[in-house]
C-alpha positions in Angstrom: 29.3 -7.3 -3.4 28.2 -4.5 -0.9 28.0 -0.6 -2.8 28.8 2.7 -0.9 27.0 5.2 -2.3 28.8 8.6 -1.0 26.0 11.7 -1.3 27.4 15.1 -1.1 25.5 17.7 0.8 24.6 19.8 -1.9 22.6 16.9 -3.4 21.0 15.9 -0.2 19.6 19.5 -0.4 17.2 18.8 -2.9 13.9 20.7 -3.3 10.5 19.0 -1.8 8.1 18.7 -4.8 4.6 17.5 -4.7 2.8 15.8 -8.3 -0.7 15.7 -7.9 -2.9 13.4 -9.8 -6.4 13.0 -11.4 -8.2 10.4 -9.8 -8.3 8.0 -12.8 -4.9 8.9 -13.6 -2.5 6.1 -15.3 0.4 8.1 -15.9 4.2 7.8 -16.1 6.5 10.9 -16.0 10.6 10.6 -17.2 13.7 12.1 -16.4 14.2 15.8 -17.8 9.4 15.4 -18.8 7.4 18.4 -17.5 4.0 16.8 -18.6 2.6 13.8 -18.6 2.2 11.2 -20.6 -0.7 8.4 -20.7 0.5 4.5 -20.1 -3.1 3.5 -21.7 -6.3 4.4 -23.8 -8.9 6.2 -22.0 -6.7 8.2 -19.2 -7.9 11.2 -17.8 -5.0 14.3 -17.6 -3.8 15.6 -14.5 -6.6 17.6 -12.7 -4.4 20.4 -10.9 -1.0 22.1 -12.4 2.3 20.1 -11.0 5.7 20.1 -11.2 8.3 17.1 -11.0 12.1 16.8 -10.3 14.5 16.1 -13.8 15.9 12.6 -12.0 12.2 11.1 -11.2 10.0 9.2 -13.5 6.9 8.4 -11.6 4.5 5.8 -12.4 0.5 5.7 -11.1 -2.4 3.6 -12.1 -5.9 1.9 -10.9 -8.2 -0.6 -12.5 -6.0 -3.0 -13.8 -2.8 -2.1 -12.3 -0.7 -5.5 -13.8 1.1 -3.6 -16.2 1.8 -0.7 -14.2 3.8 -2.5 -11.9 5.4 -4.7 -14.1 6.7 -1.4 -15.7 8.2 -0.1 -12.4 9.7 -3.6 -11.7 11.4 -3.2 -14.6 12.2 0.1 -13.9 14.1 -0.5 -10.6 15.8 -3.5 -12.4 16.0 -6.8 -12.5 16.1 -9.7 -10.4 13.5 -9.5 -7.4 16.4 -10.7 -5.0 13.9 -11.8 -2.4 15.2 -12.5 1.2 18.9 -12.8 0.4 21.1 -11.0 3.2 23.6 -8.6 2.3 23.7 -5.8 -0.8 23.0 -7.9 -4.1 24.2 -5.0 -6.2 21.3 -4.8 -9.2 17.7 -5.5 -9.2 15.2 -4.7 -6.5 13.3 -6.5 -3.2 9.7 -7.2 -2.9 7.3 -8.0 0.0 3.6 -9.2 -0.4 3.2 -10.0 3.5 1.6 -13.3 1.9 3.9 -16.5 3.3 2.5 -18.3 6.3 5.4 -17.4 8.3 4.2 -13.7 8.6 2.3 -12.7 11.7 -1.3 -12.6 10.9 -4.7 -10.9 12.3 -3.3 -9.9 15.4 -1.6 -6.4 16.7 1.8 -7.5 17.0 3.4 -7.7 13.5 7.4 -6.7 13.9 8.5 -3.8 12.3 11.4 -5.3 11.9 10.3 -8.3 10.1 11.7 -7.7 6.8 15.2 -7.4 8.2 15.2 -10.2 10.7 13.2 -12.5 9.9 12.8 -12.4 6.4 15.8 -10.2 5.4 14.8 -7.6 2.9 16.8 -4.3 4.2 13.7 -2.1 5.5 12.3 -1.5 8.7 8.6 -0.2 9.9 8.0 2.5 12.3 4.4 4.0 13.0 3.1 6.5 15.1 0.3 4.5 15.9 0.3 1.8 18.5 1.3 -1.2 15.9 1.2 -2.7 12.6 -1.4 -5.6 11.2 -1.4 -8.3 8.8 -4.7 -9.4 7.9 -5.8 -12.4 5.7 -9.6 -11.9 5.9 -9.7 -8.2 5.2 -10.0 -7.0 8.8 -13.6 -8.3 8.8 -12.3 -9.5 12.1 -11.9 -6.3 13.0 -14.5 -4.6 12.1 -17.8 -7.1 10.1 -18.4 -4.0 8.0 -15.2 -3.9 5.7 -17.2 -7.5 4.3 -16.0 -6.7 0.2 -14.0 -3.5 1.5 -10.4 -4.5 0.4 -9.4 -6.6 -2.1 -5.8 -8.0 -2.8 -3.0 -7.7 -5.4 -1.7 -10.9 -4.1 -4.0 -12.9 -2.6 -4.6 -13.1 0.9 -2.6 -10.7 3.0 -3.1 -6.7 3.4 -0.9 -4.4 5.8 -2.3 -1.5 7.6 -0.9 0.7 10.6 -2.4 0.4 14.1 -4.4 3.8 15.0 -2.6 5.2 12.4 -2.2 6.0 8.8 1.5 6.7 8.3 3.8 3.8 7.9 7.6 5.0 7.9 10.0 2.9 6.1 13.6 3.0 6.8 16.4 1.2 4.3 19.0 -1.1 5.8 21.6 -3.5 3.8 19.5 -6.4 4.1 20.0 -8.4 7.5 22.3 -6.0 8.8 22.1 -2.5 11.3 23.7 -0.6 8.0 21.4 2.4 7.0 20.9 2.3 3.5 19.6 4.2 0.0 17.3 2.8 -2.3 16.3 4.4 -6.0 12.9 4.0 -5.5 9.7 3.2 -3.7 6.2 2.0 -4.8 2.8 0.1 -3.3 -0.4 -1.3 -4.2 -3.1 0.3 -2.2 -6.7 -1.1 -1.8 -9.7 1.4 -1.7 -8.2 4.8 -1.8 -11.7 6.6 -2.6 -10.9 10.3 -2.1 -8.4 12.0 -4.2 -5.2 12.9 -2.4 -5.8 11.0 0.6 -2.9 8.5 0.1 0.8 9.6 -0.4 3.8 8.5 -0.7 6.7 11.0 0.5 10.8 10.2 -0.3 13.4 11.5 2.0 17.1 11.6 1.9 19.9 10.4 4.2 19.6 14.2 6.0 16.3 13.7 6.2 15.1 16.7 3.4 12.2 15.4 1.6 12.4 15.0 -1.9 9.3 14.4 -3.4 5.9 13.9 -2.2 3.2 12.2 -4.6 -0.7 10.9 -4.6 -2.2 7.8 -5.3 -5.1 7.7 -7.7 -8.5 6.9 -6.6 -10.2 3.7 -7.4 -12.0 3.5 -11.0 -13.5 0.4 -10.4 -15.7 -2.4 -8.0 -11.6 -3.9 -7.4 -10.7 -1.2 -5.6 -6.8 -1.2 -6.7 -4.3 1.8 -7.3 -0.4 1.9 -7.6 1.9 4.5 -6.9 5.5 4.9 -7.1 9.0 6.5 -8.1 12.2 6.0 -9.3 15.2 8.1 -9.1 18.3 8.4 -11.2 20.4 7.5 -8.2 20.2 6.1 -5.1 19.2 8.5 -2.4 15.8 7.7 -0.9 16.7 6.5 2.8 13.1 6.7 4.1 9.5 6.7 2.5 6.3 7.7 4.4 2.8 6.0 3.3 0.1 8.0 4.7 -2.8 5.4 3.6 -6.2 7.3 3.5 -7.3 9.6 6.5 -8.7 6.9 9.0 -7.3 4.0 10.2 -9.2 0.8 10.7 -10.8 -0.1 13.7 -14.3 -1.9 15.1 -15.7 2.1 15.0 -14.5 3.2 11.9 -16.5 2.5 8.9 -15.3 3.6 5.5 -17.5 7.3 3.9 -16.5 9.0 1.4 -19.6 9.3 -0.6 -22.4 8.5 2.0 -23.9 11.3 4.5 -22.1 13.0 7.7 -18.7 12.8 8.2 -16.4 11.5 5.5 -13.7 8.9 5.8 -11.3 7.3 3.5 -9.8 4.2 4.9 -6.9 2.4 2.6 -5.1 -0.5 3.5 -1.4 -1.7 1.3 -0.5 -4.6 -0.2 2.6 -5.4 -2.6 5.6 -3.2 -1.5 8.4 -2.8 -4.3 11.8 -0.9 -3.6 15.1 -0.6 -5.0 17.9 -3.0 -3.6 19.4 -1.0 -0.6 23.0 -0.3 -0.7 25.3 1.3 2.1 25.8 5.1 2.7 28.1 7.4 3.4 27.9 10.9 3.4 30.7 13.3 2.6 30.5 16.6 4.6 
């Protein structure tokens, strides 16, 4: 069964918001919630004032970040309907770049791999020169990221090409039909400076909806999570910026040593609401 969603204008209008996060943060926020509220025992609070839309809940968390996405699975609903073509109608679509078939530790990983090959409605842009699929940790890339990024699913990680900003679009799965989705989260390894990695919604007209942080790593793992959830589906596009320095054979991760810092984040696990067909009403 394929949905049409029909969005009116004056809810594509929506105001851009941005929650920002302390850098320990495990939090969760709900639908009509101006504060937060703490997943687990020892949570710092939110370091700066924020604000967040009535139709969002918005889940973060490093350390241990198991439960955290288990919760947000849940939250975009139930099955994972893997590579299955078409609009499945409930549940949501995951991609953790891990099956052998997926172009590895070279330059030239399709953006449109997840909706050709492996149908799973979204599509990758960059403006950066490519995108990368690494099994080693880009230790081929550069022999200093040796323990630099660990994994959420062993072995795979996905970083942009001379960039940090990974654009997402939303298809039907297997198909040219744009699409909305209810929500958008990833894993992130080795976000060490607070507010370097986002995650930013847009709708079908292209207004951005909401624009959030990742939490810096707490511990030697190196893992955080971010992601949202809307009451509806409206999110046609997601932008990741991951960190403030892409990899490269020059670039060495700093964010705590002398000279010029750098924060440099690679993704793992992606999790997104199953895309369903839109049309908008003007």
């Amino acid at each position: 069964m394929q949905r049409t969603l029909r969005l009116r204008a004056v809810l594509l209008g929506a105001p851009i918001v941005l929650a920002a996060c302390g850098d320990t943060s495990q939090i969760t926020t709900g639908p009509g919630s101006r504060n937060a509220s703490p997943m687990g025992p020892n949570v710092q609070a939110y370091d700066k004032s924020f604000k967040t839309r009535d139709d969002v809940q918005i889940v973060r968390a490093t350390g241990d970040i198991k439960a955290a996405v288990s919760q947000y699975t849940a939250l975009l609903g139930l099955p994972n309907n893997l590579a299955a073509v078409g609009d499945k109608g409930d549940g949501h679509r995951e991609i953790n770049w891990d099956a052998a078939v997926v172009p590895t530790n070279n330059n030239a990983f399709p953006g449109n791999f997840f909706n050709v090959n492996s149908p799973r409605g979204v599509v990758f842009t960059t403006d950066g020169t490519g995108f990368r699929v690494s099994n080693n940790g880009y230790t081929d890339v550069n022999p200093n990221y040796v323990g630099e990024f660990n994994t959420f699913s062993p072995p795979k990680l996905f970083v942009a090409v001379g960039s940090t900003t990974i654009d997402i679009q939303f298809f039907v799965a297997g198909s040219n039909t744009p699409a909305v989705v209810t929500g958008f989260g990833s894993v992130f390894a080795d976000v060490g400076r607070a507010h370097s990695t986002t995650i930013e919604y847009f709708d079908a007209a292209g207004n951005s909806l909401l624009k959030v942080a990742a939490p810096r790593r707490s511990d030697d793992n190196g893992l955080s999570f971010l992601g949202a959830k809307f009451a509806s589906a409206i999110v046609a596009r997601v932008r990741i910026v991951a960190g403030d320095t892409p990899i490269g054979a020059d670039n060495n991760d700093n964010v705590k040593g002398a000279g010029q810092k750098h924060d440099i984040v690679a993704t793992d696990d992606f999790f997104y609401g199953e895309p369903h067909a839109i049309t908008i009403d003007r």
